[in-house]
C-alpha positions in Angstrom: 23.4 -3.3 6.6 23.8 -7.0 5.9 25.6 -6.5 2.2 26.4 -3.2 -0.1 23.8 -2.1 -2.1 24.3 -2.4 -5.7 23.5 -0.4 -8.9 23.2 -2.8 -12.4 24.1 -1.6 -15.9 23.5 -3.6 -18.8 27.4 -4.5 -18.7 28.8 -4.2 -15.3 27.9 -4.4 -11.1 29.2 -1.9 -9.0 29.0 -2.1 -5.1 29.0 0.8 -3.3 30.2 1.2 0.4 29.0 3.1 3.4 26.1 0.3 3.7 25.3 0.8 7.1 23.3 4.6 6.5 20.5 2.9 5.7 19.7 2.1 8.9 21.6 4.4 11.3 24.1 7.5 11.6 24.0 10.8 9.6 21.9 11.7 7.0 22.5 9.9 3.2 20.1 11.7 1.3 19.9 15.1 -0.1 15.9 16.6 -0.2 15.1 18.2 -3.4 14.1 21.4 -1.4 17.9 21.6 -0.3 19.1 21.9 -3.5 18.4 25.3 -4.3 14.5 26.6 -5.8 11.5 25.5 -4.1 11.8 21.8 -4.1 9.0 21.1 -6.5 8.7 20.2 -10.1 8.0 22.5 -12.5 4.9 22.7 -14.6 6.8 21.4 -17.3 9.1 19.3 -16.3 9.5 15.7 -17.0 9.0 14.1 -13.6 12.1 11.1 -13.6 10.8 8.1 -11.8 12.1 4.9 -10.3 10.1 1.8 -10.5 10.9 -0.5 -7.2 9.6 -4.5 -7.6 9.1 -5.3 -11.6 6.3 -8.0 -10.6 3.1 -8.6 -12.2 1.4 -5.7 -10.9 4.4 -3.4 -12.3 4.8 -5.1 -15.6 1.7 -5.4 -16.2 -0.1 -2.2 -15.1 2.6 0.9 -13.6 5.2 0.1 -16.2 3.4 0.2 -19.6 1.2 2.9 -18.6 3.8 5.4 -16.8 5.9 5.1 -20.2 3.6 6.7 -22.4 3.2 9.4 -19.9 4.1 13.1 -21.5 4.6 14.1 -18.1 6.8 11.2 -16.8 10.2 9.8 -17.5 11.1 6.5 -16.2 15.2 6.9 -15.6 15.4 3.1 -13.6 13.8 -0.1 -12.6 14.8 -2.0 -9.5 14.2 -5.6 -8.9 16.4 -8.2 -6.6 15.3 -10.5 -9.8 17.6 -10.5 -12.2 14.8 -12.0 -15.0 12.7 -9.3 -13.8 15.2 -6.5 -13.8 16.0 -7.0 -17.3 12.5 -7.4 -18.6 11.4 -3.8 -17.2 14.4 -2.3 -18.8 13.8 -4.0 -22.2 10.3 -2.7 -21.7 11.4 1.0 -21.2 14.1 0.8 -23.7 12.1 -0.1 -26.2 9.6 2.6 -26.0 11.8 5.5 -25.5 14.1 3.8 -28.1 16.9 4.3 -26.2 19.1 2.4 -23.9 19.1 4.8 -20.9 17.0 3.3 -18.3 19.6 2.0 -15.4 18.9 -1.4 -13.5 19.4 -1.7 -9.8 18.8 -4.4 -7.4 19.3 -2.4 -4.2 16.4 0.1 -4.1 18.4 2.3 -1.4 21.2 2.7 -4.4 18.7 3.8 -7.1 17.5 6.5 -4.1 20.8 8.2 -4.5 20.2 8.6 -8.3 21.0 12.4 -9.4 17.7 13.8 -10.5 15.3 11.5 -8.9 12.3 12.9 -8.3 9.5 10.2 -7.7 9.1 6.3 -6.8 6.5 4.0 -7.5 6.6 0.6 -4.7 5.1 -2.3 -6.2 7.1 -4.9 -4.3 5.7 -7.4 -1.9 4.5 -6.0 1.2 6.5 -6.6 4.0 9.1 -4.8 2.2 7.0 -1.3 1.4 7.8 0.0 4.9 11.2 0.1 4.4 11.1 1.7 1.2 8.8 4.6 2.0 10.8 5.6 4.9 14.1 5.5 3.2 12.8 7.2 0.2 11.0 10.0 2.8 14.7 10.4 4.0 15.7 11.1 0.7 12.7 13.9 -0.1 11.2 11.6 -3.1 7.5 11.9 -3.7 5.9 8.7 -3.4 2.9 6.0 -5.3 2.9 2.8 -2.8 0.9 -0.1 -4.0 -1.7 -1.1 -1.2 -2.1 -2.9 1.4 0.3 0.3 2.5 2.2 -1.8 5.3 2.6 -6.0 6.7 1.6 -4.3 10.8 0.0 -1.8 12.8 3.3 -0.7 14.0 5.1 -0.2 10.7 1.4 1.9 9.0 1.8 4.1 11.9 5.6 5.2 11.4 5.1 5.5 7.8 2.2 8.0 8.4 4.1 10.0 10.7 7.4 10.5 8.5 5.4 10.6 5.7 3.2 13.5 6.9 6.3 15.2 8.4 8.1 15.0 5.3 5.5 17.0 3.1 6.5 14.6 0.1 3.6 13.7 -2.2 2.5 10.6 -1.5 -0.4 8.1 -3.3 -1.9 4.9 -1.6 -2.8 2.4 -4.6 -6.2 1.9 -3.2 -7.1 3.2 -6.9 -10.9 1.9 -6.2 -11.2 6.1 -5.0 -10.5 7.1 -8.5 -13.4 4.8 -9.9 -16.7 6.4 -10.4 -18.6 3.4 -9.0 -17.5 3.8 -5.5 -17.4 7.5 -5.5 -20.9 7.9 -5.9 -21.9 5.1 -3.8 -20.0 7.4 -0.8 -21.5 10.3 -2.1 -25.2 9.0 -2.2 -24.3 7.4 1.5 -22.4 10.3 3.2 -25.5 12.5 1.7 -28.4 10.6 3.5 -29.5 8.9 0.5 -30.0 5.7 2.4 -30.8 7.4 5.3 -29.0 7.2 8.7 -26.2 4.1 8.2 -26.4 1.5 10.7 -24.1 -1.4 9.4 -21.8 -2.1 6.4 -20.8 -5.4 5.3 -17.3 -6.0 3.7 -16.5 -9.1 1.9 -13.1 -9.6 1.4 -10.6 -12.9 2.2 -9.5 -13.7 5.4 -6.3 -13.7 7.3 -2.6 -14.9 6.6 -0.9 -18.0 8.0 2.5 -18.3 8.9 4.7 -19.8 5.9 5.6 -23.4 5.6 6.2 -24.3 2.4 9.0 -26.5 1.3 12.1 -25.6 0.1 13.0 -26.2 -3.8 16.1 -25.4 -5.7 17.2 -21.9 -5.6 15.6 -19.9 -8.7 19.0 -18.2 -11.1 19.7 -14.8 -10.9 17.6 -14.0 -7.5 18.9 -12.6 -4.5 16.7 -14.6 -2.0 18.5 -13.2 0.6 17.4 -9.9 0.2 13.5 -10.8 -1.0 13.6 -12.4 2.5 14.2 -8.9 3.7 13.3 -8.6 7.7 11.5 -11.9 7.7 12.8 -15.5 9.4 15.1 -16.9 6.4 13.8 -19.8 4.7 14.4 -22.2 1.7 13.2 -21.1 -2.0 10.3 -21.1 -2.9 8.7 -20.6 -6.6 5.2 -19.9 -4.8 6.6 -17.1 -2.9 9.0 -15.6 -5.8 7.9 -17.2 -9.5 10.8 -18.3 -11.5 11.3 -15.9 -14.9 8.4 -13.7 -15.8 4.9 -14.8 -14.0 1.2 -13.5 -15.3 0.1 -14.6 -12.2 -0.2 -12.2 -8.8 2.3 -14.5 -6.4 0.7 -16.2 -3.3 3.3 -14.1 -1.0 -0.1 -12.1 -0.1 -1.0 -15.6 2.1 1.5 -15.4 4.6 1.8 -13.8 7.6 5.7 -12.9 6.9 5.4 -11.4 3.8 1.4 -10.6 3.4 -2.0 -10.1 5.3 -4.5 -12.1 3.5 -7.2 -11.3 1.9 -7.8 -9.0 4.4 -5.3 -6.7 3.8 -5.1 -7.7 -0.2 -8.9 -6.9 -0.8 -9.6 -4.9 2.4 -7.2 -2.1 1.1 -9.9 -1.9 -1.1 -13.0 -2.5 0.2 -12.6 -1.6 4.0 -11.2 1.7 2.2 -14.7 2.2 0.4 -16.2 1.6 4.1 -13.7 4.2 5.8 -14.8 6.6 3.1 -18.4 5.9 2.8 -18.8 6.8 6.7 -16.3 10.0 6.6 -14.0 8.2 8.7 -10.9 8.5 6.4 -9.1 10.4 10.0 -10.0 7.9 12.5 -11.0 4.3 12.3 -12.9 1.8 15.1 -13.1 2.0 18.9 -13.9 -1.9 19.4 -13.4 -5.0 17.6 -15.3 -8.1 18.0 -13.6 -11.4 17.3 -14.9 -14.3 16.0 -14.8 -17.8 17.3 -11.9 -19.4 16.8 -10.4 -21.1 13.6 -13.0 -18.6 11.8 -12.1 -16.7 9.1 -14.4 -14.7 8.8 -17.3 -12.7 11.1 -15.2 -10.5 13.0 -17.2 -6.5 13.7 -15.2 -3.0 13.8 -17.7 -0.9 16.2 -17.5 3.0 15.3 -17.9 6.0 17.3 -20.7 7.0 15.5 -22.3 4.2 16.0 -22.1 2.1 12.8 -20.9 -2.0 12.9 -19.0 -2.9 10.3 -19.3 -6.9 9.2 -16.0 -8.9 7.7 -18.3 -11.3 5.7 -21.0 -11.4 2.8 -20.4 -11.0 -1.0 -17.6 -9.6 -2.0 -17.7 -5.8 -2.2 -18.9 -3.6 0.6 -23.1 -3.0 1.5 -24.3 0.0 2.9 -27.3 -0.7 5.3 -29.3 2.5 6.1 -32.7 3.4 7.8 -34.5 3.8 4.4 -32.5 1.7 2.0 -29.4 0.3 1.0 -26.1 0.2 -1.2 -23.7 -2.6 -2.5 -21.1 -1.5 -4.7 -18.5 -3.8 -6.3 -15.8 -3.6 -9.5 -18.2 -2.6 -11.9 -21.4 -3.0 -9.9 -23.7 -0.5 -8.3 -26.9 -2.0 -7.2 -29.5 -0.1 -4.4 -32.6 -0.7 -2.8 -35.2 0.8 -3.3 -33.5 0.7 -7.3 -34.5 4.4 -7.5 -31.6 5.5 -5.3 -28.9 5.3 -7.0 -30.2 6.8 -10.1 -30.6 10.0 -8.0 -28.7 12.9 -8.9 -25.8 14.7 -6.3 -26.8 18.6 -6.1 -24.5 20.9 -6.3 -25.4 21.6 -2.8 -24.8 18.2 -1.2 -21.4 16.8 -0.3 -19.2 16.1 -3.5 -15.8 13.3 -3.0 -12.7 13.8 -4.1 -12.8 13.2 -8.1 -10.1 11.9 -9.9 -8.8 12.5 -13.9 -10.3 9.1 -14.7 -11.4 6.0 -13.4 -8.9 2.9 -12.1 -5.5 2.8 -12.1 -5.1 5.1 -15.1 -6.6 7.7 -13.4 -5.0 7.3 -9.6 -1.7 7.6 -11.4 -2.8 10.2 -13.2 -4.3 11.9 -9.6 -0.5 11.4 -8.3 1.6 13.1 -11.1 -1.0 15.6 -11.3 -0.3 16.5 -7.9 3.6 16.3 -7.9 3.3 19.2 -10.3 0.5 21.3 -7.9 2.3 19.8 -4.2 -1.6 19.3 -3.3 -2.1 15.9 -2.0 -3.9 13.5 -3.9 -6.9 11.2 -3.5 -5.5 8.8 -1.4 -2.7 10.1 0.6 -1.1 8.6 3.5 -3.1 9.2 6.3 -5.9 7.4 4.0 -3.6 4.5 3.5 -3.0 3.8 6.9 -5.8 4.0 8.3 -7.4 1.7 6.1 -4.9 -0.5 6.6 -4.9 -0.2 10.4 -8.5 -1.8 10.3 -7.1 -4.8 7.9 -4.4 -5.4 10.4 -6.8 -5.0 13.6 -8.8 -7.4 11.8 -6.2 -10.3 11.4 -4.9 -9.8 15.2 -8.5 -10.3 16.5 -8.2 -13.4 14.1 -4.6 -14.3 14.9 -5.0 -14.4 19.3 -9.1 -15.2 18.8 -8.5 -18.0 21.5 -6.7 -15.8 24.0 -9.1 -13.5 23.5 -11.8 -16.1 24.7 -14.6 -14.1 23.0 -13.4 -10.7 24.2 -13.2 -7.8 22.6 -10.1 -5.4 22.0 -10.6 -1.7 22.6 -9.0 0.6 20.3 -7.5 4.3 20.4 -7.5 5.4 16.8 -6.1 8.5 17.6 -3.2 7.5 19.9 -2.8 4.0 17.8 -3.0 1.7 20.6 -5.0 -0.7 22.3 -6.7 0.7 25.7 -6.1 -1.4 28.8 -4.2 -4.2 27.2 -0.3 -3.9 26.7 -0.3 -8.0 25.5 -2.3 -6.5 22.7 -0.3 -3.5 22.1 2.6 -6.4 21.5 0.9 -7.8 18.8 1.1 -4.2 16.3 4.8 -5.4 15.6 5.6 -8.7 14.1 6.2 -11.7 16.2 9.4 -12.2 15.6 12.8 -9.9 15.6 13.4 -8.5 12.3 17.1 -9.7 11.0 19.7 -7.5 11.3 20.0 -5.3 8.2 16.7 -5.0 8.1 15.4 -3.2 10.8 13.0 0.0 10.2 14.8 2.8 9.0 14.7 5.9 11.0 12.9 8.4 8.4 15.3 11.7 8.2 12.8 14.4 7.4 
């Protein structure tokens, strides 16, 4: 490990050795179910949380929401942001009107925390691999925002530790908690539109690599560690915002730190497809690329037959033999305009249905469960599936011109491309990861 982690306290900074567990050599972390009992949390407990990345999406949304909890306790925030750090304490503090809530800015430090039970990941995305396999190692149940990982390669070893691990764990593709897109599924995966041909998803379009210039270095940020695995660069504001931003970062853009829009938006909306077609275990045999320097207009072909479309308005449309169904934040349109006012029997297929709608009620979903151990509406097999088809997306996208037109077979069961070890290459990034931040070996 490149420096000792570090836990934070309002007065003092106290490094802590043994660094180099993070990555390799015995166990570091205790499970819950070790420690005597059955390993769960009890239908009254307070569940103690960490919160990991204190960014918009955090202070705006998890944070505020998670405090007024009954159920929940937030015991830390982590942020490699000083600015940031402080804010999410403040914001704790004041409503439990106490100063209790510790500060780290090593996530792997606040892991160790006595009585830990739960995280919640809201840091950019090329560092939410690293984090769900270190906190699988140390038996915490888990809420990871989407896109769940930056690569193929990294969605598939947090699905398998994960899933070994039997931790709770929630995607944050909260769209499956809202009613809109529940019944949309449920009138499609009931025949409501007849036999489903093709789907449409409108979402952005792929990353670029990162070459922004370099400005003076921001106060109180470790830039070092933001960087995390990625090539080291200069500062940039545009990547990390100076002080406290209302603003979701542009991170998301770049091939080192995000996918896109089409992980960004197709955690979403290429989830809705996924779940509309019953495919939430499995994903696309064949993917079409588009010409080159396109950003859009590449097709996912299913083994059941269906094409999926990158393209068209934004939201996902259902096209079936005898009608059709675009669904959106808010928006449920069909066609004929009858079908979606028809009413699911208590015969026909019913979806997963969560507490309440958005992220309210995802959240809700996962603590819910941490007190049953039943998994929630969007666990991690769900989340990396999805994001498997973002990320097969951007490579057909990424090597379109060595494809020459085409197209890339794909086992979604054995998570690999068939005949082509070039394209088996691309599931990892492109570059080697710096040392101290290679994946974590998931102790489970």
């Amino acid at each position: 490990m490149r420096t000792p982690a570090r836990f934070v306290s309002s007065v003092t900074r106290r490094h802590f050795v043994a660094a180099s567990a993070a990555t390799i050599g015995a166990p570091w972390f205790v499970p819950r179910h070790v420690l005597g009992g059955n390993g769960q949390v009890g239908p009254h407990d307070k569940i103690n949380v960490g919160l990991i990345g204190i960014g918009k999406m955090m202070h705006d949304s998890h944070l505020p929401h998670l405090v007024k909890m009954p159920e929940v306790k937030v015991v830390a925030v982590c942020d490699v942001d000083t600015t940031r750090r402080e804010s999410g304490k403040k914001r704790v503090d004041e409503t439990y009107e106490n100063t209790d809530c510790a500060m780290y800015d090593d996530y792997r430090e606040l892991l160790k925390r006595d009585g830990l039970d739960a995280i919640l990941c809201a840091t950019p995305d090329h560092w939410h691999a690293m984090v769900i396999l270190d906190a699988c190692s140390a038996g915490k149940d888990i809420y990871c925002e989407k896109p769940l990982t930056n690569n193929l390669m990294e969605a598939k070893q947090v699905m398998d530790a994960v899933k070994k691990s039997k931790i709770i764990f929630q995607t944050g593709s909260q769209q499956r908690s809202d009613n809109e897109f529940r019944l949309a599924c449920e009138l499609v995966r009931n025949g409501h539109i007849g036999k489903v041909t093709r789907i449409n998803v409108g979402v952005g379009g792929p990353p670029k690599p990162c070459n922004l210039p370099g400005e003076e270095m921001e106060p109180g940020l470790d830039w070092e560690r933001w960087m995390g695995a990625a090539p080291m660069r200069p500062y940039s504001s545009v990547l990390s915002p100076r002080g406290i931003h209302n603003h979701f970062p542009s991170w998301r853009n770049f091939s080192e730190y995000g996918g896109g829009g089409m992980t960004d938006w197709g955690a979403h909306h290429f989830d809705i497809a996924q779940w509309g077609m019953d495919m939430d275990g499995s994903g696309p045999i064949e993917i079409i690329p588009a010409k080159p320097g396109e950003s859009s207009g590449i097709k996912y072909l299913y083994a059941n037959g269906i094409e999926v479309t990158h393209g068209g308005e934004g939201g996902v449309t259902f096209f079936g033999s005898s009608g059709e169904i675009f669904v959106n934040r808010g928006k449920l349109t069909s066609t004929p305009e009858g079908i979606i006012q028809t009413p699911i029997t208590d015969s026909e297929i019913h979806l997963y249905k969560s507490p309440s709608g958005g992220h309210s009620g995802h959240r809700q979903d996962w603590v819910n469960c941490m007190k049953s151990r039943k998994q929630p509406n969007c666990p991690i097999e769900i989340g990396a599936r999805t994001v498997a088809v973002c990320h097969l997306g951007n490579i057909a996208y990424a090597h379109s011109e060595e494809l020459a037109g085409k197209s890339l077979r794909w086992d979604p069961m054995l998570w690999k491309f068939v005949g082509n070890d070039a394209a088996n290459a691309w599931q990892d990034y492109p570059y080697q990861r710096r040392q101290g931040y290679q994946l974590p070996i998931a102790r489970v």
